[in-house]
Each structure stands twice: as structure tokens, then as C-alpha cells.
C-alpha positions, 0 to 999 in steps of 0.5 A: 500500500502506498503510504508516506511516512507522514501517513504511517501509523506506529502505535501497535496498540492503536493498529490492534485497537482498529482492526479489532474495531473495523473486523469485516475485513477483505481477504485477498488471494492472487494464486495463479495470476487469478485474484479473488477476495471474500468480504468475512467477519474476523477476530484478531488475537495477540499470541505470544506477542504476535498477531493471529487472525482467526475467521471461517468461510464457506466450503463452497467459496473457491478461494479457500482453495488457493490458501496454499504457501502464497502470501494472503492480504487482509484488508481492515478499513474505517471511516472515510471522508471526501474532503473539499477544497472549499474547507481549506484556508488556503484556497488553491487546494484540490478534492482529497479523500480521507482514511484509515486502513491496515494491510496484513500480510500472512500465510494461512492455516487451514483447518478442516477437523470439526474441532478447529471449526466449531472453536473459530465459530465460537470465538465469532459467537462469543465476540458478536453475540455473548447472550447466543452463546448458551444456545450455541452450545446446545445446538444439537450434534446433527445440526452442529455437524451439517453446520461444521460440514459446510464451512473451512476454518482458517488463521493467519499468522501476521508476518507484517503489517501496512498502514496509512492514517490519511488525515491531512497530515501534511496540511498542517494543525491548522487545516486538519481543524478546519476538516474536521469541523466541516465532517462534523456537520456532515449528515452522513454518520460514517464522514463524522466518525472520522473526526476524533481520529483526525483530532487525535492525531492533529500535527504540532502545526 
């Protein structure tokens, strides 16, 4: 991902915050020069000082069968923003777009035995939907079977990480106030969620 340094964010604890926060995310095959992505719910752990990301997809999706010894990207994004010239104080100024996202990189771990399967769905369910969890459980052997039957569960092990926080940066303090005042009026919820990550990350001028 093309990121400038003044974009690069090196705060671990932010980056895992995000993508925790932001966890439907694309995953990102190109086996044999053919690329393919699936929109998919997922978990990411902290292991051992290292990051796991943990999700599931339907058998019948073909992508699982390119999670070969390839690199696989992963693709956390959040609120995003279309940024007028006409909020800047300097007037000669062209439209932007405003983001944050995370590129992660990894090889996968496949796991088809029904165990491995029913614990990445579990995670899901204890994440998303902890009143469920009970009824989770109790699901009977024959349902939970066919259920498990359809679906790969896979992890990913982070290898290395890309970020780009693109929030006016080299605008200066000044401009970035400017923005985000003008995205807090927005009627639109998505542009105004961006505005305490501009605040947060305002330069020194």
C-alpha cells in the first residue's frame, strides 16, 4: 500500500485497537495470476506477542482453495471522508479523500477437523453475540455437524503489517481543524466518525 511516512501509523496498540474495531475485513488471494477476495467477519488475537487472525468461510467459496504457501492480504478499513477544497484556508487546494486502513500480510492455516471449526465459530459467537452463546452450545450434534460440514476454518499468522492514517497530515494543525469541523456537520454518520481520529492525531502545526 502506498503510504508516506507522514501517513504511517506506529502505535501497535492503536493498529490492534482498529482492526479489532473495523473486523469485516477483505481477504485477498492472487494464486495463479487469478485474484479473488471474500468480504468475512474476523477476530484478531495477540499470541505470544504476535498477531493471529482467526475467521471461517464457506466450503463452497473457491478461494479457500488457493490458501496454499502464497502470501494472503487482509484488508481492515474505517471511516472515510471526501474532503473539499472549499474547507481549506488556503484556497488553491484540490478534492482529497480521507482514511484509515491496515494491510496484513500472512500465510494461512487451514483447518478442516470439526474441532478447529466449531472453536473459530465460537470465538465469532462469543465476540458478536455473548447472550447466543448458551444456545450455541446446545445446538444439537446433527445440526452442529451439517453446520461444521459446510464451512473451512482458517488463521493467519501476521508476518507484517501496512498502514496509512490519511488525515491531512501534511496540511498542517491548522487545516486538519478546519476538516474536521466541516465532517462534523456532515449528515452522513460514517464522514463524522472520522473526526476524533483526525483530532487525535492533529500535527504540532
Amino acid at each position: 500500500m502506498y503510504s508516506p511516512a507522514y501517513n504511517q501509523l506506529e502505535n501497535r496498540a492503536e493498529i490492534l485497537e482498529f482492526m479489532r474495531a473495523n473486523n469485516f475485513a477483505v481477504v485477498m488471494t492472487a494464486t495463479d495470476g487469478e485474484p479473488r477476495a471474500s468480504h468475512l467477519p474476523v477476530l484478531v488475537e495477540a499470541r505470544e506477542g504476535r498477531w493471529v487472525i482467526v475467521a471461517h468461510m464457506a466450503k463452497s467459496n473457491p478461494q479457500w482453495e488457493a490458501f496454499f504457501d502464497d502470501e494472503v492480504l487482509v484488508v481492515f478499513h474505517g471511516a472515510h471522508a471526501y474532503v473539499s477544497p472549499r474547507w481549506y484556508a488556503e484556497k488553491e487546494r484540490v478534492p482529497t479523500w480521507n482514511y484509515a486502513a491496515v494491510h496484513a500480510y500472512g500465510k494461512v492455516k487451514a483447518y478442516h477437523d470439526a474441532e478447529s471449526k466449531r472453536a473459530a465459530v465460537a470465538k465469532l459467537v462469543a465476540h458478536h453475540d455473548p447472550l447466543w452463546e448458551p444456545a450455541f452450545a446446545n445446538l444439537s450434534p446433527a445440526y452442529m455437524e451439517g453446520m461444521l460440514g459446510g464451512i473451512v476454518a482458517f488463521e493467519i499468522p501476521v508476518d507484517r503489517i501496512e498502514t496509512r492514517w490519511k488525515l491531512s497530515q501534511n496540511r498542517g494543525r491548522r487545516e486538519m481543524e478546519l476538516i474536521a469541523a466541516e465532517l462534523e456537520k456532515s449528515e452522513f454518520s460514517a464522514e463524522r466518525d472520522l473526526v476524533p481520529l483526525m483530532r487525535q492525531h492533529l500535527v504540532e502545526k
